[in-house]
Residue, then its C-alpha position, 0 to 999 in steps of 0.5 A: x834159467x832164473x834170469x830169462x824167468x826174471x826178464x819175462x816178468x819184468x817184460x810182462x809187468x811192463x806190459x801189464x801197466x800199458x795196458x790201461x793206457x792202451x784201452x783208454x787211448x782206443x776208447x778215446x779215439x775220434x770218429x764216434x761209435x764206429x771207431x769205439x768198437x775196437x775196443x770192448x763196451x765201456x765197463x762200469x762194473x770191476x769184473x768187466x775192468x779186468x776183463x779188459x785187462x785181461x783182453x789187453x793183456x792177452x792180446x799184447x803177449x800174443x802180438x809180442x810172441x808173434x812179432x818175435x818168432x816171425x822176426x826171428x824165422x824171417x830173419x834167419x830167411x835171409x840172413x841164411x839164403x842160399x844165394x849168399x853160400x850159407x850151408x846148413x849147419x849139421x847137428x842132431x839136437x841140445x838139450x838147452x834149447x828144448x829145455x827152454x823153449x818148454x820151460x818158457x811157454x809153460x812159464x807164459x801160459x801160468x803168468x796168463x791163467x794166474x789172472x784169468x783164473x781169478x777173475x773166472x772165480x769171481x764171475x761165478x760167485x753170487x754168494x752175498x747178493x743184496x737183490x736177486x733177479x730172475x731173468x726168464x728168456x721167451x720168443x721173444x721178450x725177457x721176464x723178470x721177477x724179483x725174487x729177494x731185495x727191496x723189490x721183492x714180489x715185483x714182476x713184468x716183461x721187458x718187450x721191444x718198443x712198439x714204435x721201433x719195431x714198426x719201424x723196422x717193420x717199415x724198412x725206413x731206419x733213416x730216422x733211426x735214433x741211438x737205441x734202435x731196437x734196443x729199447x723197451x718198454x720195461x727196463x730192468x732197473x737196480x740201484x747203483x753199487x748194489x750186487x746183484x744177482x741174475x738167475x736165468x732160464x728160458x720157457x721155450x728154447x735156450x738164449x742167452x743174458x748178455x750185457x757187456x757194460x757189466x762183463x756177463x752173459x749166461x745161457x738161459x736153458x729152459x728146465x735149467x737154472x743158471x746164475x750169474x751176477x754184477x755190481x754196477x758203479x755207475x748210473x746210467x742205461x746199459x743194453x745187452x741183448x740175446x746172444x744165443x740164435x733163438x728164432x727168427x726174432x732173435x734180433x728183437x729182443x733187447x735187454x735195456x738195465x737201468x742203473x739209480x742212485x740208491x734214493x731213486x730206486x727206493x723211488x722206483x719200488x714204492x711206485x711200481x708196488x702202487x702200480x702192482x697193488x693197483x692192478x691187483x682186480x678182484x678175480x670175482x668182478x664181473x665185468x662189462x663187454x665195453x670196459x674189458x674190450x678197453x683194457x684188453x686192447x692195452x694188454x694186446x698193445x703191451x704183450x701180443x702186438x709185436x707178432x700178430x700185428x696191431x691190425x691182428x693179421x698177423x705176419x708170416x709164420x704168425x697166424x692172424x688173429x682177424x678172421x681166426x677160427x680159434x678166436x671166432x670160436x669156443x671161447x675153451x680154445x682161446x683160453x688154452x692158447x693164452x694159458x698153454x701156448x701153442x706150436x711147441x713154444x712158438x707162441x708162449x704162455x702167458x700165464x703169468x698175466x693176471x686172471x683180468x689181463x688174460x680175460x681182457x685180452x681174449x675178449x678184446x680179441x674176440x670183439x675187434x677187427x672183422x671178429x664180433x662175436x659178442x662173446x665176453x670171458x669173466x676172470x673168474x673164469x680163468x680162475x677156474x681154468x687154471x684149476x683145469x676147468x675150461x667152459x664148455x662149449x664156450x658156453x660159459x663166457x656168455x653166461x654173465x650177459x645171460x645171467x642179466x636177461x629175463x628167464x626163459x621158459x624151463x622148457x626150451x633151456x635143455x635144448x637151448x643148452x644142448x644146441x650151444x654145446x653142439x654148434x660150439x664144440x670143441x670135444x675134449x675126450x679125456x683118457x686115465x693117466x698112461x693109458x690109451x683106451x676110452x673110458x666110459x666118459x671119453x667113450x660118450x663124448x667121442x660119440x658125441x664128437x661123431x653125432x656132431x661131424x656127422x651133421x657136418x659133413x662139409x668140414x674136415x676134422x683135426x685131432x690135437x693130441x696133448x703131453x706135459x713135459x714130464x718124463x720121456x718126450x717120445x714116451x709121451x709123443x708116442x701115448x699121444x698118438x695112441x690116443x688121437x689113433x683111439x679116437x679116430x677109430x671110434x668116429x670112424x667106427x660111427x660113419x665119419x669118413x677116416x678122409x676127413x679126419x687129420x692126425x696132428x703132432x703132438x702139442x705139450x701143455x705147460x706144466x701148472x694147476x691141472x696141467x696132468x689132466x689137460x695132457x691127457x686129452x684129445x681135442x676134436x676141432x675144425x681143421x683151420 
């Protein structure tokens, strides 16, 4: 038994120092890029070099069990065939050949998960990092935010280049270049030699971090914090991608690293902090129509393009943003819709934009294409809204343009007020926390809502019931429900006819400053 344990080993070594030469003779064979795919990508960090020590390794200690037991049983076929007389031997068992043929495949498996096991542990060690990233996966984009290291504060989403997508768009790939739809417009960037480590979640559904130049990939689970790490040895640009089917776009979102040299990236993080210090606007600027419509349309450009489109008709499931009753409408809708996403994370939250970015945006939206609504929203705003105040009646966003008109008379300003409420909307009806009756606030303004929709008799009404994610998500679907319920009974109970009134699935608020009262209310809006 010793002998056959010495001669496996032996076998295996031997085996073992092939096993680099037969990586590199794949990897260097001719015919380019096609041909280079039998083999796993390139590693350029140690933990990928023993994954492709270990892929080898399993792979030749397969192929050898699999050409010695075939050989053996096709031979015994026909060396022992019938049309040369052979009988079959009559025996029962021997103890030796069970024993054996036990004790060497259980010395295999341990021979194989000796090595495996060391490198399994190694992945799963992220203690000493020198930078720590986090890597959040939206549909569809990556976010990255540095969280310890030399470029600690900075923060930016990675998207597929604009240009790549229209052509993919176009269906004319004939002039593809090397990284199509691998591009971006922000690479992640790291220095060279440097371990670094990469935490990931996700804000709507699960995808996945996957660069196999580094030998990692680790799920991003929304709610969830998970962590992996590499230490790259090269400089270059190395491209993963989302390796965890998460919607319709799941083959347009990239993953582009930059690896520097230690000097160019001390480079990098100085210019990208002047850039970020830069971008740092007052909040409490007052800005005109003209200068936030030119920002948000490079905000648009960087963030929303590549779903609604640079012409805002949006494309399939994508709604169009040219024509919106949302976007042509109080300027509360937009801002909840940027700050809170909607349709259950098919359309993110971009709270993460700053407060002049979002206003931008929203504005260039709302003054481009067919959509002139002369309707600006401040960043002060915003502010506030994320604090949970919402103008009302979309009201608020004019009121900076208002402010630098001549007074009107105090007499006509109540009823100016009220006729911009009215013709506005939309109706908030906020409910106590757990609870699914109207309170005496909720009470007035779905009677409100019901003046209003009674003078409207041409439109149809929809009720937008909203929960956090917190706790039970029947629990809350449920209370949701309730409240939409509650407040059709008192439009109804007020002469709006119940045809008209159109109950829709709850949508979740992401969670933030004030986000418990906006998961308490009801909306009442025109149906689109």
């Amino acid at each position: 038994m010793k002998s056959i344990s010495k001669k496996l080993a032996s076998m295996l070594l031997v085996a073992g120092t092939w096993m680099g030469t037969a990586a590199h003779a794949v990897q260097d064979l001719p015919g380019g890029p096609a041909v280079k795919q039998l083999n796993l990508a390139p590693p350029v960090t140690r933990i990928a070099e023993e994954q492709h020590f270990l892929h080898w390794m399993m792979l030749i200690i397969c192929t050898v069990i699999f050409i010695g037991v075939f050989a053996v049983m096709f031979y015994s076929i026909w060396k022992h065939r019938k049309s040369r007389g052979a009988k079959a031997a009559n025996f029962h068992e021997s103890v030796t050949v069970e024993v054996v043929w036990t004790i060497i495949p259980f010395i295999i498996v341990i021979l194989m998960a000796l090595p495996a096991t060391k490198v399994l542990v190694a992945q799963k060690d992220t203690t000493n990092a020198d930078l720590t990233i986090k890597a959040t996966g939206y549909q569809w984009k990556w976010g990255y935010d540095y969280i310890s290291g030399e470029g600690e504060g900075l923060g930016f989403i990675s998207t597929l280049d604009t240009a790549q997508r229209q052509m993919s768009n176009s269906g004319d790939v004939s002039q593809a270049p090397n990284d199509y739809l691998l591009k971006v417009d922000n690479p992640l960037v790291v220095p060279v030699n440097k371990k670094v480590r990469v935490i990931t979640t996700a804000q709507d559904v699960i995808h996945s971090f996957m660069v196999p130049a580094f030998g990692i990939k680790q799920d991003a689970i929304p709610g969830f914090v998970r962590d992996t790490w590499f230490r790259a040895e090269k400089v270059g640009d190395y491209y993963g991608q989302c390796a965890e089917l998460c919607g319709k776009e799941h083959a347009y979102m990239p993953i582009h690293v930059k690896v520097l040299s230690a000097e160019d990236y001390t480079k990098w993080v100085d210019g990208e902090k002047k850039k970020a210090a830069a971008k740092q606007d007052d909040p409490n600027k007052v800005w005109t129509l003209t200068d936030l419509v030119a920002r948000g349309e490079k905000v648009y450009a960087a963030n929303c393009a590549a779903c609604h489109q640079a012409n805002g008709k949006g494309a399939g499931p994508i709604k169009a943003l040219d024509g919106s009753p949302v976007v042509l409408g109080p300027t509360a809708d937009m801002m909840h819709a940027v700050l809170e996403g909607r349709a259950n994370g098919a359309m993110p939250a971009w709270k993460q934009l700053s407060d002049t970015d979002l206003a931008a945006v929203v504005t260039f939206a709302k003054n481009h294409w067919g959509n002139k609504t002369g309707q600006l929203v401040q960043p002060a705003e915003f502010v506030a809204a994320r604090g949970g105040k919402f103008p009302e009646g979309g009201g608020a966003a004019a009121a900076p343009a208002a402010a630098a008109a001549p007074a009107a008379p105090a007499a006509a300003a109540p009823a100016s007020a009220d006729a911009t409420a009215q013709a506005n909307g939309p109706f908030q009806i906020f409910f106590e926390t757990g609870k699914s009756e109207l309170g005496p606030e909720a009470q007035a303004e779905a009677k409100r809502a019901a003046d209003y929709w009674n003078a409207h008799k041409d439109g149809k009404i929809a009720l937008s019931g909203f929960v956090d994610s917190t706790g039970s998500a029947d629990v809350n679907a449920e209370l949701a429900k309730k409240r939409a319920q509650a407040v059709a009974k008192v439009l109804t109970d007020h002469g709006v006819a119940a045809d008209r009134i159109e109950l829709r699935k709850p949508e979740t608020v992401t969670a933030g400053a004030g986000g418990d009262r906006q998961a308490r209310r009801v909306d009442v809006v025109a149906a689109q």
